[in-house]
N, C-alpha and C positions, 0 to 999 in steps of 0.2 A: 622395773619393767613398765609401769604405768607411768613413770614420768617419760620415760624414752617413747611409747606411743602417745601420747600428748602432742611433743615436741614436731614429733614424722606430723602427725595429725593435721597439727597447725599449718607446718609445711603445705599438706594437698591441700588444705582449704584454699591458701593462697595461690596456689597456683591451679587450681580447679575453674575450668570452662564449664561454662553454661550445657554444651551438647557435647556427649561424644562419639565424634564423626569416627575414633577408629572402634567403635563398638557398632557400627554402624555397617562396615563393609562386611563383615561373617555374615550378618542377615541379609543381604544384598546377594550374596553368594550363596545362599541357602534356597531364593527364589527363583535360578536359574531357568525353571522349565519354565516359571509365568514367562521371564525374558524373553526366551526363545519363542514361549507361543505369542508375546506381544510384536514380536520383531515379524515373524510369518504374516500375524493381523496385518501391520503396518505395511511391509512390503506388497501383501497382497492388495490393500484399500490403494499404495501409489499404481500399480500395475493396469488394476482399472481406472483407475484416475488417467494415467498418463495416455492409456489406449481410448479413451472417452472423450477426452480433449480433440480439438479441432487445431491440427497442425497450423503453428504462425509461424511465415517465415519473411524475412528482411528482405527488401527488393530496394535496388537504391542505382543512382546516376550522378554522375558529375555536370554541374552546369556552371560558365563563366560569366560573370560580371563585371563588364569594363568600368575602371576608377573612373570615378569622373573628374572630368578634366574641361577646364572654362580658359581659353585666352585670355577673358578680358576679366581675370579673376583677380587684375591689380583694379581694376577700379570698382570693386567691391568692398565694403566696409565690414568692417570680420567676422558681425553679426550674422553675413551672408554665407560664409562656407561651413561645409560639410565635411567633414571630415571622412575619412572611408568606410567606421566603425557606423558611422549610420546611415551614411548609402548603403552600407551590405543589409543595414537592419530595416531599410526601407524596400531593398526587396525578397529581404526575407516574410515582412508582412504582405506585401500586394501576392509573389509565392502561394502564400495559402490563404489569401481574401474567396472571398465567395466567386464574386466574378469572375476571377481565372476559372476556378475550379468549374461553375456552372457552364464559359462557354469550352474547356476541355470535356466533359458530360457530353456536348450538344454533339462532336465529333463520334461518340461512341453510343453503342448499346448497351448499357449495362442497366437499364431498367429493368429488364427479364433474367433472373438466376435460377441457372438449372443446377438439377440436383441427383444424386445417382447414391441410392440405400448401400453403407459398408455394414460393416459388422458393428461397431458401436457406434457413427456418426454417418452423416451423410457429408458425402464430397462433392463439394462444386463441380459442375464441370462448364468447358468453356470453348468456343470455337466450334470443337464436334459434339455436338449436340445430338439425340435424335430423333430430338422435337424440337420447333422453331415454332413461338410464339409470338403473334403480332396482337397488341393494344389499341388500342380506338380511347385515348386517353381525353377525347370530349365526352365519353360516359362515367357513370361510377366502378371503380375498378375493387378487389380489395388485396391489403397489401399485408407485409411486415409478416406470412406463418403461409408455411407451402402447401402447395394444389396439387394435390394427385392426379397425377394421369395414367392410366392404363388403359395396355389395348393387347388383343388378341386377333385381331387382323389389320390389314392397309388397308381397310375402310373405316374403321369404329374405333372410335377408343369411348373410354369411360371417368370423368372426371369427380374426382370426391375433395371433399373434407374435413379432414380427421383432426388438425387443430383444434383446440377446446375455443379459441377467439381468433378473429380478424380482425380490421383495421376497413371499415367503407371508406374510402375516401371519393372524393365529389368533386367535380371539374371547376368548383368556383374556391379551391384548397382546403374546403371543409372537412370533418372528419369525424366517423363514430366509429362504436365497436358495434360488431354483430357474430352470431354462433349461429349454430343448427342450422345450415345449409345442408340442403337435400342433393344427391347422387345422383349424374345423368349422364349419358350415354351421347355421341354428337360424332358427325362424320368428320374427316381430317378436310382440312382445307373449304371448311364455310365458314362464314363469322356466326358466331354463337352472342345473341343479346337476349340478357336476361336484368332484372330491376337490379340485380347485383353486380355487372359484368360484363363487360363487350370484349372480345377476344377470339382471333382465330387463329387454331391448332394445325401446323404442319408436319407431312412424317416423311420428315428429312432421311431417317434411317436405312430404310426400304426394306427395315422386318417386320415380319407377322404379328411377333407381341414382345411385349415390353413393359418396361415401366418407366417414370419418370418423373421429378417431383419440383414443381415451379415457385418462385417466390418475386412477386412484384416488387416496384420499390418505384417511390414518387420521385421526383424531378429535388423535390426541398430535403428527403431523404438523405439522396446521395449526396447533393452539395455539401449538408454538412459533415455527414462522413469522411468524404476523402478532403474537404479543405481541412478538418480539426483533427483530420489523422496523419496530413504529411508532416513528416519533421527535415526541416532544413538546420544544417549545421555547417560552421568552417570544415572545408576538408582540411586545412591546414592553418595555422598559428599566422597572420598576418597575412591572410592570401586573400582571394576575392573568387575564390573558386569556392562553390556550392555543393554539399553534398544533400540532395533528393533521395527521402528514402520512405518505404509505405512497411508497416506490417499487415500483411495479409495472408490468408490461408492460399486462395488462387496466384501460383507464381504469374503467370503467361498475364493473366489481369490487371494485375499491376505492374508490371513492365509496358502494357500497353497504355496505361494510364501517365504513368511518367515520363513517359516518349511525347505523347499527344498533350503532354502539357507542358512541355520544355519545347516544342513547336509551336501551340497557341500562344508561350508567350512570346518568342520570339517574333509571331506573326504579329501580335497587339504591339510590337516595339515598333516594328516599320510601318504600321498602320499609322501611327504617332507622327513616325517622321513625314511620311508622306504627306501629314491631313497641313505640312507649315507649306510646301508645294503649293497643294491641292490649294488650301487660300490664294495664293499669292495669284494661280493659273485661275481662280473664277475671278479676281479682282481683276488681273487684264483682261479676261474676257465681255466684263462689263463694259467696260472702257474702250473696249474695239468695236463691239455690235453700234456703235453709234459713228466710231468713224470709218468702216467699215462702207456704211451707208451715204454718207458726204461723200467719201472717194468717189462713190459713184456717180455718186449726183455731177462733180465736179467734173470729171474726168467727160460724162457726156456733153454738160457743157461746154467745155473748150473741146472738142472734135464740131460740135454744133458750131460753133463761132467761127473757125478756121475754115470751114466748111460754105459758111453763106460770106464772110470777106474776103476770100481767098492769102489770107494772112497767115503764114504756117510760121515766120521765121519772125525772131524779135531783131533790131536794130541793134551797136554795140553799144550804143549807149543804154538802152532801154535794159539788154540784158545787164548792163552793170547794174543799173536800180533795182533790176529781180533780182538779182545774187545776194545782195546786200539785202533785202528784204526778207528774203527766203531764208537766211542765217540767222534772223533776230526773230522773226516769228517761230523758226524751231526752236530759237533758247526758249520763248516765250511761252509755247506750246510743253516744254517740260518743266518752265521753272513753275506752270499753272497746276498743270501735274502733280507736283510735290506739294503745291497748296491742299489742294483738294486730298492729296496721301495726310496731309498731315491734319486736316480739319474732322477726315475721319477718325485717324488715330487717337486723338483727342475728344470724340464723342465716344471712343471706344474705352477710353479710359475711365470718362466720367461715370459712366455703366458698368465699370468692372468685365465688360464681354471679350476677355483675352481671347476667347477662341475665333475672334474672327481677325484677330490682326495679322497683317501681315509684315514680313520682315524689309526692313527699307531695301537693304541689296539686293532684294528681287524686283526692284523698280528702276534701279543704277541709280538709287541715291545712296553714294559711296563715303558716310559718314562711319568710322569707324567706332564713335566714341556711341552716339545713337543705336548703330545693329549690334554690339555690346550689347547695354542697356534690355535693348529688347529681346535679343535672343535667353536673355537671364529672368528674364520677365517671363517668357513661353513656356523656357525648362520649367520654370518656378511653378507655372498653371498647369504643366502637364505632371509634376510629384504632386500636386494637392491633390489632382481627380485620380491618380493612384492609391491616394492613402484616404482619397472618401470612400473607396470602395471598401476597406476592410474597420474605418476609422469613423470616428464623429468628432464636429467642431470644437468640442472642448479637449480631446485627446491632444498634449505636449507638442507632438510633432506636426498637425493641424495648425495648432496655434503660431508655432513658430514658422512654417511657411506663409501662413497668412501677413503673418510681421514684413517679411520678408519682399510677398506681393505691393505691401500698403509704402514700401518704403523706397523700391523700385517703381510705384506708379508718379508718387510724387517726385522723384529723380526726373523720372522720362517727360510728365508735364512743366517740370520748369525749364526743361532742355527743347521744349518744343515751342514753348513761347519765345525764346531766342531767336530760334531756328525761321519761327513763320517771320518774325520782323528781319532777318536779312533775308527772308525769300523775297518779301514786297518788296525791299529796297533795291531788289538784283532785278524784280518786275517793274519797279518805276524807270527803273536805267534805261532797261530796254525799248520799254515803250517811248521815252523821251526820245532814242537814239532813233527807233521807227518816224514820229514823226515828222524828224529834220529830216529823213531821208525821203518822206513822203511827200517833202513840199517841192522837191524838184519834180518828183515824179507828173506834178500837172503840169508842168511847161512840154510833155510829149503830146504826140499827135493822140487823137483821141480815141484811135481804133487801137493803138499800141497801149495806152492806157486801159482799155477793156479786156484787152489780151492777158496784158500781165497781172492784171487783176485776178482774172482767172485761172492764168496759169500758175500764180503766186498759191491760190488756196488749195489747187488741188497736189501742189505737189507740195503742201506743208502739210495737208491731208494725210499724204502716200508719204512722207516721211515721219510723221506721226504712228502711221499703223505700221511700218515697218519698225518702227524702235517696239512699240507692245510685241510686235508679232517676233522680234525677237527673243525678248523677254521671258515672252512665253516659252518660248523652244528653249531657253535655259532656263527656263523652271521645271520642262517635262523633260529634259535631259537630266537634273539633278534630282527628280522624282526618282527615275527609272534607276538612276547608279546608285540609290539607296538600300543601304545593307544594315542587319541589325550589328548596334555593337556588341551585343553579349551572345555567345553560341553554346552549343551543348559539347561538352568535354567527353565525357562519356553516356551513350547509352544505358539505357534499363538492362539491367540482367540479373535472373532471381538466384543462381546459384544453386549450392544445398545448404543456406544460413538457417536451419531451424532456430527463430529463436523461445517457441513454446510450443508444447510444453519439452521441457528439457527432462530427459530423463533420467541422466546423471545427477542431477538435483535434488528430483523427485525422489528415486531411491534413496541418495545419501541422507537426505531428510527422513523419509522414512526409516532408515534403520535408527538414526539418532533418536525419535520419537519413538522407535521401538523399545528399544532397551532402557530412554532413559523413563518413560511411563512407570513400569514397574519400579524404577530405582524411587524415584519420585514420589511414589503411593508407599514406597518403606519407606522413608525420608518425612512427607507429613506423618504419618503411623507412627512413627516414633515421637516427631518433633509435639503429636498434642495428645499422646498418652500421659496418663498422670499418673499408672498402676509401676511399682518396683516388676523390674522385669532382669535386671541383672546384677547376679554377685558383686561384679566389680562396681557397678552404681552405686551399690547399698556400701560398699568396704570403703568408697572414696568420702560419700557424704556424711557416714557413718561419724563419730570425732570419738568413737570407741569401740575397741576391737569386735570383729565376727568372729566366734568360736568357730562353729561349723555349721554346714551345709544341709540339709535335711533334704533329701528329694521325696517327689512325690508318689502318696500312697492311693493306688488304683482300687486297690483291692478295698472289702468291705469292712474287715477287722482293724482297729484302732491299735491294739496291742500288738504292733508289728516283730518286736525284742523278740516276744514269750510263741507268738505263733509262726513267723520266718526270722528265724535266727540268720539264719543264714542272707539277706536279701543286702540290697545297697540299702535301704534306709536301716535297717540293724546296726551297721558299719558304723553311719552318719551317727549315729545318737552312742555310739563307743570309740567316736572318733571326738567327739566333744566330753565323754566323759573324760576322756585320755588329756584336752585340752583345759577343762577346769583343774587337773592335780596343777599344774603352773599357776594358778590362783591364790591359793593356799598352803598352808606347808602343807607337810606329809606326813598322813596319819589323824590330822586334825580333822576333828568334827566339824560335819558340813549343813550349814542350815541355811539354803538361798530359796528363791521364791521366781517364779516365772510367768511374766505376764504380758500384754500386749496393749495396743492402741486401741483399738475393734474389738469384739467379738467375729470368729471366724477366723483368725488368724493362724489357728493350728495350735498355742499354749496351753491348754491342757491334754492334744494328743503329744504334745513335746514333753509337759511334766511326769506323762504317764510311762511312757516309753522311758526317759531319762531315770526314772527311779525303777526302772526296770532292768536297766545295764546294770545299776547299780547294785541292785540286789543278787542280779548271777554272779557278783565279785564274792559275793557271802558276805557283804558289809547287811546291816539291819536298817530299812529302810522305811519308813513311813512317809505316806504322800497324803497332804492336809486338801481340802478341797474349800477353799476361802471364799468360793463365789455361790452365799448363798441366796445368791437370784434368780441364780441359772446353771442349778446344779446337774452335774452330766456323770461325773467317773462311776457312779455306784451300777449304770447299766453294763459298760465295758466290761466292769471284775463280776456281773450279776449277783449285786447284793441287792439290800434292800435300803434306799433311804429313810429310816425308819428313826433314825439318831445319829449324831453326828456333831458336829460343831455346833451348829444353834443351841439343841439341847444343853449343851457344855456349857455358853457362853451365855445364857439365858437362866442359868442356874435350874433346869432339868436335872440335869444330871451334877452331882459333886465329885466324883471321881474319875477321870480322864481315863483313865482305862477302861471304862463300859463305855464309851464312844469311839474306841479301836476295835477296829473289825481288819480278821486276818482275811487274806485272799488265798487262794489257792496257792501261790507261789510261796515258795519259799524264803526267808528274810524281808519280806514284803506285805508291810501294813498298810493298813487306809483310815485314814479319818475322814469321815465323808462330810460332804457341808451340813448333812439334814433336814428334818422338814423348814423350810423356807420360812423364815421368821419376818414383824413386819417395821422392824427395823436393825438391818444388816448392819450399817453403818455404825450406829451405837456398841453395837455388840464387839465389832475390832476393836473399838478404840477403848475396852474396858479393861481391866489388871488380870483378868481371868485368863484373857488371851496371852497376854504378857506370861503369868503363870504357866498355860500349855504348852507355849512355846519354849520355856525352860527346861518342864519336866520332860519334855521330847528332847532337849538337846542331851540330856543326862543317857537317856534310855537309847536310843535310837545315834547311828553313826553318821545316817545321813537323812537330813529333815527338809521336804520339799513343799513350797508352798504354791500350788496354783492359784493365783490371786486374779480377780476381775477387772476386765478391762484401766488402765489407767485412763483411758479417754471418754469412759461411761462414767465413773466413780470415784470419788476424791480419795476415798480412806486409804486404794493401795498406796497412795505414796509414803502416806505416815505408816506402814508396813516395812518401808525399806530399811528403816532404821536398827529394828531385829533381826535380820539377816545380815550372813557373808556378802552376800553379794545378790547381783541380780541381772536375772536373763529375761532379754525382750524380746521376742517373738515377729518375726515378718514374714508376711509369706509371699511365694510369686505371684505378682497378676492379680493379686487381690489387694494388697496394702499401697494405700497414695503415697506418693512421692514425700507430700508435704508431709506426710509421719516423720519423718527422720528429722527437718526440722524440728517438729515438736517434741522428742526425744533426744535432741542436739540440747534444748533448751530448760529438760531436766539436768543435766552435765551445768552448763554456761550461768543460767538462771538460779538454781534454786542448789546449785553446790555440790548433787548426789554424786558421791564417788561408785565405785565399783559395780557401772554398769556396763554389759556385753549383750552383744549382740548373738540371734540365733534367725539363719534364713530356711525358712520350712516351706514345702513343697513345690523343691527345686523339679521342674522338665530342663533336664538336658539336652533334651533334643528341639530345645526354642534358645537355647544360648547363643548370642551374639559369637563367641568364641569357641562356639562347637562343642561344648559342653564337657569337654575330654580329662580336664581337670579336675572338676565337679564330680563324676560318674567313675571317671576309672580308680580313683581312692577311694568311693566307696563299693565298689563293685559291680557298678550299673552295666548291665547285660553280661556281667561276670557270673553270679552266683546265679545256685539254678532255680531258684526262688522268680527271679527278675525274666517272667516270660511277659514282660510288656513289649509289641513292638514297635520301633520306631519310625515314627513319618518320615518320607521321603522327603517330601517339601509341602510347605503351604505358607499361606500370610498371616 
């Protein structure tokens, strides 16, 4: 039998886990009410929580962004384009740059938030308000914690503040904290200035009384609020459609905000286009206010001329020479024109000042590879001051427009040094071709030659401001037909998207942290107890059998056998005697010894009671009392420790039979330890002992020895030698874990055969496994003895 438990033994060692998770769910299921009351906690802490929370919900629109698209995108070097992925991401940052955001703010009111007491929060309200407050925000205002107002008529109300702090802020954007503001009273519709505040209160409502609770908010506030709170995304996987969307508590608010800012930008887009117009129309404007002024000069002179020579009509010769003149001084007149276009252009570039250039085909110089060039140049200055507004110069996308600018400047000035030498050469032609023509012109009469002189300038004049004053009209015509290219797809609309707080969430979160808190407090509770707390722990780690089971004794009497016969632990200690006859043969004298790790383990209320089953068999039983350090059994049987072992082993006494003392019981001796000698240790390991424990095997059928602690005292182990065998003792809740190892390592270590185990003061009603095995073999709430009752639940 002992090699076949060996063998099984070996087996669990090896395959024995550190924890066991299935001894684990019985106690998990034994804690059910904490669950239930942890689960109520939890749901009840989400319930306020979720009712406390200030409802946020998702407000969102669709806006489009046209791809951008260049003509003259072949004569770009590839370092030039953009691909779509960051024109969407270029307005995706200007989107939520400050500047949008601040002049969308400048379109609305939302520096004043009203506010209306619910049951756990206050709710925005917005539009119908019924109070209307106005700011004087060249005073100190204070912001960021709400302003009471109450009133009890349509004359008065009464203004507090019960925030613990405020927020001063100062018209130059400075800013402190301040508290303990005093409570005042103030008619509806005067301005109210106080060192803290200029504001006047109106009562839009038109009731008696009310209440009403205000919260300021600066200018720099809100910009960065709604620019760092919108989020822009693809609406779709390769698309150029934008989805705008805001969390906010006020639907109607942000709907109105995203509205008002998918129209500010659109309006900043055609503002853009218009400002290449707007150049172009104050550049001809410059340029006419002076011929403007000839015209007229001109135009009075020749009516003055015709008028005192009475000369109205030219000669056909003479008109040939004005014809022919008046052709080359208007090429001359626009090819000067393009000089001076291009001598600016070129100071404009040397200064970097793109915003004042104008585009050549608004002057009818119809160079396609030039208005290219330049129109790439413009876009190019109008994405940088979009992307300064949310960027700074060192930022990637900065950099690489700048690249971009510095590389198109130098394109367009080497293209313009070209350009001015065939303009001269186109001007020297002319002017040479003028001359020849002029030299006929003095062989006419000389009133005709005054004439055409005249008439030659004013109508190169009037042809002159007729080409700008065209100009102009298709510049204010393609002003006016200017439309933005990106438009809004869809509208703001808030929907019912709550997306917090969610309270399907919240609940399901709460139950899981309901239920699983208590599992989790069994779960550490178990995982960093060090105390033996279950049979099956002790039988796995054990590498040598558990006889039986011992539960626990409530009661005050030690001698459980002799005083409840009848009880579960009676059972337990004739359920192990019944399991030691398998030890031994049958019939054979029995001489083993029972001891433990500790003191307090329960081995000498086990040797006691055990040679107490034994003696109601009618076998002769003597129980030796070894521990004389800390002697105990002589109180239980109320003798007197007066002689005993010591005496015997001490050579007191020569005759082992004056140190047996009968007890009341029948078949049932005691050798008691004795008075307390002052060295115990010498005294076991002497022949006398040897001696005693023979003349008891002869006399006596069954010989028990309660020996002291093996974890206090070295001598019991050289004890084990004289015995059949030997019972270890462990009790619930009180013996460490790590006892078993060091009782594994009597077996492994040191070779001692025929040790067993005994687990003493078993609660079945703390067993992982519900105790049912344990209790109902030996009788636990069976016999009428066992009036203990059992816990419902606890930890």
């Amino acid at each position: 039998m002992k090699n076949d438990y060996e063998e099984v033994d070996h087996f669990q060692e090896e395959v024995e886990s550190g924890f066991d998770f299935k001894a684990l769910l019985p106690k998990i299921l034994r804690v059910w009410p904490w669950i239930l009351l942890s689960l109520a906690t939890c749901l009840g802490v989400a319930y306020y929580m979720t009712q406390k929370a200030t409802p946020i919900y998702r407000i969102s629109s669709k806006f489009f962004i046209k791809d951008a698209d260049n003509s003259f995108s072949f004569l770009e070097t590839p370092g030039f384009n953009q691909d779509q992925g960051i024109g969407l991401t270029n307005e995706t940052i200007i989107l939520r740059s400050r500047p949008i955001a601040e002049a969308t703010l400048d379109k609305l009111n939302f520096q004043v938030e009203y506010y209306e007491e619910g049951t756990f929060i206050l709710k925005e309200l917005y539009r119908n308000t019924p109070i209307v407050v106005e700011v004087d925000w060249q005073f100190p205002q204070l912001l960021n914690a709400p302003i009471k107002v109450d009133w009890v008529s349509q004359t008065d109300y009464t203004i507090s503040f019960d925030s613990p702090g405020y927020t001063q802020y100062f018209p130059d954007g400075s800013s402190e904290g301040i508290s303990d503001l005093p409570t005042a009273t103030y008619k509806f519709g005067e301005w109210v200035e106080t060192p803290q505040y200029k504001l006047r209160i109106s009562n839009t409502s038109g009731t008696s009384e009310g209440s009403c609770q205000v919260i300021l908010r600066n200018k720099e506030y809100l910009v960065n609020n709604y620019s760092l709170g919108l989020i822009v995304s693809l609406s779709e996987k390769n698309s150029s459609i934008l989805d705008l969307a805001l969390l906010r508590a006020n639907r109607a608010k942000a709907e109105d905000y995203l509205n008002t800012l998918m129209e500010t930008y659109l309006q900043l887009e055609l503002e853009e286009k218009n400002e290449m117009a707007n150049r172009t129309i104050n550049f001809i404007d410059s340029q006419v206010a002076g011929v403007a002024d000839s015209l007229q000069v001109f135009e009075n002179e020749l009516r003055n001329f015709r008028s005192s020579n009475k000369t109205f009509n030219l000669s056909n010769e003479s008109s040939t020479v004005f014809n022919q003149l008046t052709d080359i001084e208007n090429n001359l007149a626009q090819e000067r024109l393009k000089t001076r276009y291009y001598q600016s252009l070129k100071e404009y570039l040397v200064r970097e000042d793109y915003n004042q250039i104008v585009v050549p085909s608004g002057l009818g110089i119809d160079d396609p590879y030039l208005n290219g060039l330049i129109e790439n140049l413009l876009s190019k200055q109008v994405e940088r001051s979009r992307l300064m507004s949310s960027q700074t110069e060192s930022s990637p996308l900065v950099r690489e427009v700048n690249k971009n600018l510095d590389d198109l400047n130098s394109q367009i000035s080497e293209i313009l040094d070209r350009v001015e030498i065939n303009n001269q050469m186109v001007i020297n032609d002319l002017e040479n071709r003028k001359a020849q023509i002029e030299s006929s012109f003095r062989d006419l009469p000389a009133a005709e030659q005054n004439l055409i002189r005249i008439q030659r300038q004013q109508t190169l004049t009037e042809n002159i401001y007729n080409f700008l004053s065209e100009k102009r009209a298709e510049s204010a015509i393609s002003k006016a037909s200017n439309t933005p290219s990106n438009k809004i797809i869809e509208y703001a609309k808030g929907g019912s998207l709550q997306v917090s707080p969610n309270p399907t969430r919240n609940y399901s979160a709460a139950a899981f942290a309901g239920i699983l808190i208590p599992i989790l407090f069994v779960f550490i509770r178990e995982f960093i107890k060090t105390k033996i707390d279950e049979p099956k722990f002790l039988e796995r780690r054990l590498k040598f059998p558990v006889l039986s089971n011992i539960l626990y004794n409530d009661s005050k009497e030690n001698l459980v056998v002799f005083n409840s016969g009848k009880s579960g632990i009676s059972e337990g200690f004739r359920s192990l005697r019944s399991n030691i006859r398998f030890l031994v043969p049958k019939d054979k004298q029995l001489t083993f010894m029972i001891t433990s790790t500790i003191s307090g383990e329960g081995k000498t209320f086990c040797a006691m009671n055990l040679a107490s089953v034994y003696s109601l068999t009618g076998k002769k039983t003597v129980l030796i009392g070894c521990d004389m350090r800390k002697p105990k059994i002589f109180d239980d049987f109320k003798l007197k420790n007066d002689v005993g072992l010591s005496s015997y082993l001490s050579g007191q006494e020569d005759d082992w039979r004056k140190i047996v003392k009968h007890s009341e019981y029948e078949n049932l001796d005691l050798v008691l330890s004795g008075p307390i000698p002052p060295n115990p240790s010498e005294l076991l390991f002497s022949v006398d002992f040897e001696k005693l424990i023979k003349e008891l095997r002869s006399a006596y059928d069954v010989v028990i020895l309660d020996t002291p602690p093996v974890g206090l005292v070295s001598e019991t182990l050289d004890l084990i030698a004289q015995v059949d065998f030997t019972l270890f003792v462990f009790r619930q809740g009180y013996s460490d874990k790590a006892f078993i190892d060091a009782v594994n390592g009597l077996k492994d270590q040191k070779g001692i055969k025929n040790i067993y185990g005994i687990f003493n003061g078993l609660d079945a009603s703390k067993l992982a496994y519900g105790g049912y095995g344990y209790s109902y073999g030996y009788g636990y709430g069976y016999y009428e003895e066992d009036k203990k009752k059992r816990k419902r639940f606890s930890f």
